[in-house]
VEXPAKE-277782 format. One record per residue (C-alpha): x, y negated, z. Coordinates in steps of 0.1 Angstrom, whole numbers, padded with zeros to 4 digits, always signed. Layout:
N
XYZ;...
END
This chain:
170
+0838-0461-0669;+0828-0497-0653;+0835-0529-0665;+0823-0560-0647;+0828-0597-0654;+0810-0625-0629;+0818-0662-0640;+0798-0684-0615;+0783-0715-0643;+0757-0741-0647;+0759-0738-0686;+0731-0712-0696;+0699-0725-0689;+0700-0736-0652;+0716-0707-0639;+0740-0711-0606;+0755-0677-0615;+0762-0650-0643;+0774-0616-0638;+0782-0593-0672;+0780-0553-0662;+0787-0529-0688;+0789-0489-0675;+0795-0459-0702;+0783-0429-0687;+0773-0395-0702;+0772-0407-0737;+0751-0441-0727;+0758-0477-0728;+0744-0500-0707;+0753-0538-0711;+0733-0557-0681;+0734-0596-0679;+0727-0605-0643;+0710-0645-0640;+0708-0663-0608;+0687-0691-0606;+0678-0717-0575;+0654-0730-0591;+0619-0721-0578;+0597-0749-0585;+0565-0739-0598;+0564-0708-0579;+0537-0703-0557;+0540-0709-0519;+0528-0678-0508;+0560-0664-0514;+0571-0672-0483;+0612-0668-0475;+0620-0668-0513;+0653-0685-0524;+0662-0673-0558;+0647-0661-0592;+0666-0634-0612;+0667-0626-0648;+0683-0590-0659;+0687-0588-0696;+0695-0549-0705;+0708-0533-0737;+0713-0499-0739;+0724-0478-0762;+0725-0439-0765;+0724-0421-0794;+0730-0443-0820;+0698-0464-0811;+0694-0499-0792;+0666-0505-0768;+0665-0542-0748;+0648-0553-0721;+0642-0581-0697;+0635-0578-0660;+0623-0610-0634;+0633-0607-0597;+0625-0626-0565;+0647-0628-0537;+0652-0640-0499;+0692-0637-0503;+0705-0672-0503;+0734-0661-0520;+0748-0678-0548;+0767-0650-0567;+0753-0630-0590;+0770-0604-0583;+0758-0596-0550;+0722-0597-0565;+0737-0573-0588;+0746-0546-0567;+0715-0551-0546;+0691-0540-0583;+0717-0513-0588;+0713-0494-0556;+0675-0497-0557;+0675-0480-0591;+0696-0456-0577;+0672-0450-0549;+0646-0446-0577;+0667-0425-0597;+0681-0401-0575;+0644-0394-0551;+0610-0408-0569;+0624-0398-0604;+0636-0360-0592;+0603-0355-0577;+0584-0363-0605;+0605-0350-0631;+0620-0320-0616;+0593-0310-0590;+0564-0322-0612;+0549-0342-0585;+0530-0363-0610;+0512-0330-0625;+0504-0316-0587;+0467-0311-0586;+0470-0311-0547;+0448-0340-0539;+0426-0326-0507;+0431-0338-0468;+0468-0348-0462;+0479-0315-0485;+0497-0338-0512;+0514-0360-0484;+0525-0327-0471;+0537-0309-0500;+0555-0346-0506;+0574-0342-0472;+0588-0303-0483;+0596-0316-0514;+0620-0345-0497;+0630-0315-0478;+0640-0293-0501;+0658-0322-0519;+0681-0333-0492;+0691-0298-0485;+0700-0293-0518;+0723-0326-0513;+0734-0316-0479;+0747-0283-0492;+0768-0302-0524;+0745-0299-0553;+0736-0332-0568;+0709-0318-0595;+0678-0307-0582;+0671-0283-0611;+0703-0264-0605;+0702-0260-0571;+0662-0253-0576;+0674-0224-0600;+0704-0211-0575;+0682-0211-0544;+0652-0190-0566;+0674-0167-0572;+0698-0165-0537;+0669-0165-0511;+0692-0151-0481;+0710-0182-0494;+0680-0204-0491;+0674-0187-0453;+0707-0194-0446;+0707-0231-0456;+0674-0235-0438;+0682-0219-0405;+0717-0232-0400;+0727-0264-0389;+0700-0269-0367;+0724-0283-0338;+0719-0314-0357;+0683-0318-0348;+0671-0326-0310;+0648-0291-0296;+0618-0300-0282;
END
C-alpha cells in the first residue's frame, strides 16, 4: 500500500514544499514528512553547488511500538518540489537496503576477519557477485537463494557458466 500527499506551502516554518508519504508494508508503518527549504544562509560556503536543505521527519511503527526520527539533507537539485527530493532519499535507501544491508546482514561482511592485502576487497567483489546472480536468476532474498544454491550446486554451476554471451571474451 502507498499513499502520498505533496501540497507545495510557505506556512510551516519557511518551507517552499511539503510532501506527506505513508507506506504499509509487511506489518510496518511508515509516515515520512518530506521538508524543502531554500533557505541556506548560514551554511558554510564550502558547500559548493548547494541549493536546498531538507528535513525528513519519520514515524514508524511495527509491532505495536512507535520509533521517530529526524533526518537533514543537502542538495544541488534546484527543484522546488518536495516530492522529487522525495523519491531521490527513497531510492538511495533502497540502494542501501537492498546491497550494503544484504552484505552485512546476510553475508556477515561486518564479522569477516579478512583484513590482509586486497583479500577483503576481493571477497567484497564475489560477494556483489553472488548477489546479482541471485537477482539475475529471480530471487530477491539473498538468504533463500544462499540456502537453494548450497544445496543445488549443478544449479549454482549452471547459473555461473551460462549466460556468458553477455560478457565481451578477451
Amino acid at each position: 500500500m502507498y499513499n502520498q500527499t505533496c501540497v507545495n506551502t510557505s506556512d510551516e516554518q519557511r518551507a517552499i514544499s511539503i510532501c506527506e508519504e505513508t507506506t504499509c508494508k509487511r506489518g510496518r508503518v511508515e509516515y515520512r514528512k518530506v521538508l524543502l527549504y531554500k533557505d541556506i544562509s548560514g551554511i558554510s560556503e564550502q558547500w559548493v553547488g548547494l541549493k536546498r536543505l531538507i528535513r525528513v521527519e519519520r514515524t514508524v511503527t511495527c509491532k505495536g511500538k512507535q520509533r521517530r526520527e529526524t533526518a537533514y539533507y543537502i542538495t544541488s537539485l534546484a527543484t522546488r518540489k518536495a516530492e522529487v527530493v522525495a523519491k531521490h532519499i527513497r531510492n538511495h535507501w533502497g540502494i542501501e537496503n537492498r546491497l550494503h544491508w544484504v552484505k552485512d546482514v546476510s553475508m556477515k561482511e561486518d564479522k569477516s576477519k579478512t583484513a590482509k592485502g586486497y583479500a577483503a576487497e576481493n571477497i567484497s567483489i564475489l560477494r556483489n557477485i553472488a548477489i546479482n546472480l541471485f537477482r539475475t536468476n529471480g530471487f530477491d532474498s539473498i538468504k533463500h537463494a544462499t540456502q537453494f544454491y548450497a544445496n543445488n550446486v549443478k544449479e549454482l554451476w549452471r547459473i555461473i557458466t551460462s549466460n556468458t554471451k553477455y560478457y565481451k571474451k578477451t
